[in-house]
C-alpha positions as CSV (number, residue, x, y, z in Angstrom):
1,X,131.5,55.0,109.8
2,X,133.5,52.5,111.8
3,X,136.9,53.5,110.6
4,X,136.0,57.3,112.0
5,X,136.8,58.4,115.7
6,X,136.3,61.6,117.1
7,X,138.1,63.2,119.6
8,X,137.0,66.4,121.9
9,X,140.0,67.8,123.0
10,X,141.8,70.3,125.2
11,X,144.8,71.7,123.4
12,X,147.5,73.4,125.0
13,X,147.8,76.0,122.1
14,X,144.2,76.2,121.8
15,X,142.0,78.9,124.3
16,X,138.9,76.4,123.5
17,X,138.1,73.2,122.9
18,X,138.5,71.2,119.5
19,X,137.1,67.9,117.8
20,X,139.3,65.8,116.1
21,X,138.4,63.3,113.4
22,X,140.4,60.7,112.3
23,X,140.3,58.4,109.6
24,X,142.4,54.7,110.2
25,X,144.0,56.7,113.2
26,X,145.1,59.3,110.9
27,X,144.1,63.2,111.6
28,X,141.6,64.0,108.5
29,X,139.9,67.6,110.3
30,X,139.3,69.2,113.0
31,X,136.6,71.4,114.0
32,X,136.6,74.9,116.5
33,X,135.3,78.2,117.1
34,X,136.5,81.4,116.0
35,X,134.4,84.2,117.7
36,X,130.6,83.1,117.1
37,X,131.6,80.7,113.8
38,X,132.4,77.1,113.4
39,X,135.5,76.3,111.9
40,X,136.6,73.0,109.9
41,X,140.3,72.5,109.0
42,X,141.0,69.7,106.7
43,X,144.6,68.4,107.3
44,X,146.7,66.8,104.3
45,X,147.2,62.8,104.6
46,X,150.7,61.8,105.5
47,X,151.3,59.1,103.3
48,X,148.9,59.7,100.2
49,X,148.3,62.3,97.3
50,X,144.6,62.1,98.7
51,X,142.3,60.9,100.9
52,X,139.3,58.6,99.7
53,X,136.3,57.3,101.7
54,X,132.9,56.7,100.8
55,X,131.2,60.7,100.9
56,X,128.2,59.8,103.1
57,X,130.5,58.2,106.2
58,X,132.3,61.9,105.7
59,X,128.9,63.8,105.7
60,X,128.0,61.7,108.8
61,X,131.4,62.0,110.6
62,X,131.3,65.9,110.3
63,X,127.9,66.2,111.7
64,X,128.4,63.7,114.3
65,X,131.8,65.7,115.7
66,X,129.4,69.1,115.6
67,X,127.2,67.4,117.3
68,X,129.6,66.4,119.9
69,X,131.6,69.5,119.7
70,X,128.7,71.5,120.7
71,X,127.3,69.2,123.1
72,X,130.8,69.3,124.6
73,X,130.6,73.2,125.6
74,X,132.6,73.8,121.9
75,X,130.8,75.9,119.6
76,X,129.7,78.7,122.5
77,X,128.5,81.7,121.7
């Protein structure tokens, strides 16, 4: 999961709080909260058709951003 980081972030167009994961540096999702539900928004990849990572680090980089998210104040109900 090395080639992961998450962000938790404070956007300026955004009332609450949002993680950020990137892949290589590159913005792959981001997670927040509409209303009582958790969002996930995958974004396309700038330079590829597609992106490709081994689907357990993915799994794992997910749970570990709602885990942060939430542990963050994110993901209030």
């Amino acid at each position: 999961m090395e080639k992961f980081r998450i962000t938790i972030a404070s956007l300026p167009d955004r009332e609450n709080l949002v993680a950020e994961i990137l892949y290589n540096g590159v913005q792959w999702a981001e997670l927040s909260q509409e209303g009582k539900e958790l969002i996930i928004q995958f974004y396309s990849h700038p330079r590829q058709d597609y992106w490709k990572f081994p689907l357990d680090e993915a799994f794992a980089a997910l749970e570990e951003a709602k885990k942060r998210f939430i542990g963050m104040g994110g993901g209030r109900e």
